[in-house]
C-alpha positions in Angstrom: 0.0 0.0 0.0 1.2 3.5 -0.7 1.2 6.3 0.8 0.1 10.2 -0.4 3.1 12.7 -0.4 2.6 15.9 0.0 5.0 18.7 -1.2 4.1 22.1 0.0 5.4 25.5 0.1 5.8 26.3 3.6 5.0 24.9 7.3 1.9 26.2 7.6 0.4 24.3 4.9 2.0 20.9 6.1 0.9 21.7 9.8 -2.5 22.4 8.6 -2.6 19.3 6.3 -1.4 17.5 9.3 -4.5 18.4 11.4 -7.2 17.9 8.4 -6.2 14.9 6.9 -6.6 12.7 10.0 -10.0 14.2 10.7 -11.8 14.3 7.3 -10.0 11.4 5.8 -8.9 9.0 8.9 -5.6 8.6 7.6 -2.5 8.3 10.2 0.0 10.6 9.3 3.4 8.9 7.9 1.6 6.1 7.7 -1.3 7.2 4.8 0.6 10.3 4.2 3.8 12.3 4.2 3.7 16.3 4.5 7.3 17.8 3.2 7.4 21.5 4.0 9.7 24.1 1.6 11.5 27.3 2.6 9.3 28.9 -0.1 8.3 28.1 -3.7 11.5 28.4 -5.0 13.0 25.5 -2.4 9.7 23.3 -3.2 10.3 23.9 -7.2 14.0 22.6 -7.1 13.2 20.1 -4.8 10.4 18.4 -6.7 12.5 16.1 -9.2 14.9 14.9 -6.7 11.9 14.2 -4.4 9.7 12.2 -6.8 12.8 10.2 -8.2 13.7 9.6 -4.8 10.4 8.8 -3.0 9.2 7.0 -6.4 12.1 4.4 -6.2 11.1 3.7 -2.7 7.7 2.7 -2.8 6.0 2.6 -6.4 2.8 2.5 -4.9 3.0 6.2 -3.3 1.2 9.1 -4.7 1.8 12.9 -5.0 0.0 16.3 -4.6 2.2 19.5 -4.4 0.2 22.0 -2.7 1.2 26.1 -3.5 -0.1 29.3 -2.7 -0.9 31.7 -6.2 -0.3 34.6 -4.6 -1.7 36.7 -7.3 -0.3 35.0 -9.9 -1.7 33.1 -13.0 -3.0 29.7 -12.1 -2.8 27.7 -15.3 0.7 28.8 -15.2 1.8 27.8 -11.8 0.3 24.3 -12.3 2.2 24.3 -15.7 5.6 25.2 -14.4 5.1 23.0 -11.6 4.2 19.5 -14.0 6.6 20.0 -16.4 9.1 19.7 -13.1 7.5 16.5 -12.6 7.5 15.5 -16.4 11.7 16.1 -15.8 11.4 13.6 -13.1 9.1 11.2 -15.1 6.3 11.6 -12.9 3.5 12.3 -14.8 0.9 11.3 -12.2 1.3 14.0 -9.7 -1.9 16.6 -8.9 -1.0 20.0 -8.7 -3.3 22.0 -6.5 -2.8 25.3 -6.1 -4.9 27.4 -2.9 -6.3 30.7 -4.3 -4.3 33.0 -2.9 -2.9 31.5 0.4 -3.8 28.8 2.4 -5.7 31.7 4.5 -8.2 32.4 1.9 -9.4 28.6 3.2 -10.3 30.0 6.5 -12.3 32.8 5.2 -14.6 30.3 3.0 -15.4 29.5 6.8 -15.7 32.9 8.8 -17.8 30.9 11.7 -14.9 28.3 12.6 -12.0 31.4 12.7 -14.5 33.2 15.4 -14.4 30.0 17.0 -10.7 30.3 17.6 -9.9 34.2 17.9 -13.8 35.4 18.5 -16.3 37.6 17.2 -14.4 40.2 15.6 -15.3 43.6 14.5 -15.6 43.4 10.6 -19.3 44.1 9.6 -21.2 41.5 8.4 -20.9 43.0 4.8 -17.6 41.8 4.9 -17.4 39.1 6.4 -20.2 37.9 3.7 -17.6 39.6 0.8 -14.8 37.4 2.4 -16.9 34.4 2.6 -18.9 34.6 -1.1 -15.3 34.1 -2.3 -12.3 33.6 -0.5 -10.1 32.8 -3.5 -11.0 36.2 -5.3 -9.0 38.3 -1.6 -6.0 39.2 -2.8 -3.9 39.1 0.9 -6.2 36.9 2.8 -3.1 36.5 5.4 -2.9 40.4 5.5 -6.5 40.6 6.2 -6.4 38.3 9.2 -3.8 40.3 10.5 -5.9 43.4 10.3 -8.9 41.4 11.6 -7.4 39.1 14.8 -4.4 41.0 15.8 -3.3 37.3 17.4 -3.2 35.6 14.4 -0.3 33.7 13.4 0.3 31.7 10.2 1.4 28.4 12.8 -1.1 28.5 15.6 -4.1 29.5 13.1 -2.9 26.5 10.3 -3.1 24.1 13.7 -6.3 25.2 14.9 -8.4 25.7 12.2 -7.4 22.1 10.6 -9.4 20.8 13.4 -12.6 23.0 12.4 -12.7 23.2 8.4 -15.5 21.1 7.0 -15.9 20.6 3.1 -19.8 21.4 4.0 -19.1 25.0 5.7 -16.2 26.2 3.2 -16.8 28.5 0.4 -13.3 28.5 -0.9 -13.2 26.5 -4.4 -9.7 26.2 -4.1 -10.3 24.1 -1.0 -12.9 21.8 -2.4 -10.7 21.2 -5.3 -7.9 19.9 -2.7 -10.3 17.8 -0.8 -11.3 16.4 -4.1 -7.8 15.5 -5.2 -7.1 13.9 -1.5 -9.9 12.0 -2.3 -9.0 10.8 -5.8 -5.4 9.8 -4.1 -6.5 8.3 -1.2 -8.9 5.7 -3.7 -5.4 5.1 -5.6 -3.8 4.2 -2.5 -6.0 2.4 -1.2 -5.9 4.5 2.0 
């Protein structure tokens, strides 16, 4: 049986993968799943040949989802750049998913479950309703957390909000889109 490997950009995302998988999914981590952080995008983009080779010849059975932030840029092109880096590895069966913007435009496709963990805060409801109608269209979600819970940090939040995002309460597409891939790879693996 293999496992799914995830290669992310930074800690955040593999703390917060960490949290959600073994909730929505029951998988054990290391076990069902692997979560390799980066220093970054460009550490996870020279990283990701060497990786697959190497974690490829190890178990043929394993599966792969690199997970990246857009930050304002072009999608398609992201996800392009990043499978022809696992074409040069001979990897063609990797899932690229990419979270529109940041990982924290996630949590804002679920305003209830981040006022469960800082508290009511004071953004009208107007906004929180912009934020939430779609999360993947703010262009610094991270900077408007900031400006909304002035105790939010990337670490703590990614931890505590793995244990309260639910596909049924998140308005993020980006985030569906993950949870749909997990899905597909979990099947594959048999996980």
């Amino acid at each position: 049986m293999g496992r799914i490997i995830f290669l992310v950009e930074e800690k955040s995302m593999a703390v917060f993968l960490q949290g959600l998988l073994p909730r929505l999914f029951s998988m054990v981590d290391r076990e069902h799943f692997l979560c390799i952080a980066h220093e970054g995008k460009s550490d996870l983009e020279k990283s990701i040949p060497k990786k697959l080779r190497t974690f490829r010849n190890q178990n043929q059975d394993d599966r792969f989802m690199i997970v990246r932030d857009n930050d304002g840029a072009n999608c398609q092109i992201i996800k392009q750049r990043l499978l022809s880096l696992c074409s040069a590895a001979q990897s063609n069966d990797v899932l690229v998913r990419i979270a529109c913007q940041e990982l924290e435009s996630w949590y804002l496709g679920d305003f209830s479950a981040l006022e469960k963990v800082y508290g009511k805060c004071s953004v009208k409801e107007k906004t929180k309703k912009r934020f939430t109608k779609n999360p993947d269209a703010i262009n610094s979600p991270s900077n408007e957390l900031r400006r909304m819970f002035k105790s939010f940090e990337k670490i703590g939040c990614a931890r505590e909000l793995s244990q309260l995002l639910t596909e049924e309460n998140n308005t993020s597409h980006s985030f569906h889109v993950l949870i749909d891939g997990i899905r597909r790879l979990s099947q594959q693996t048999g996980v």
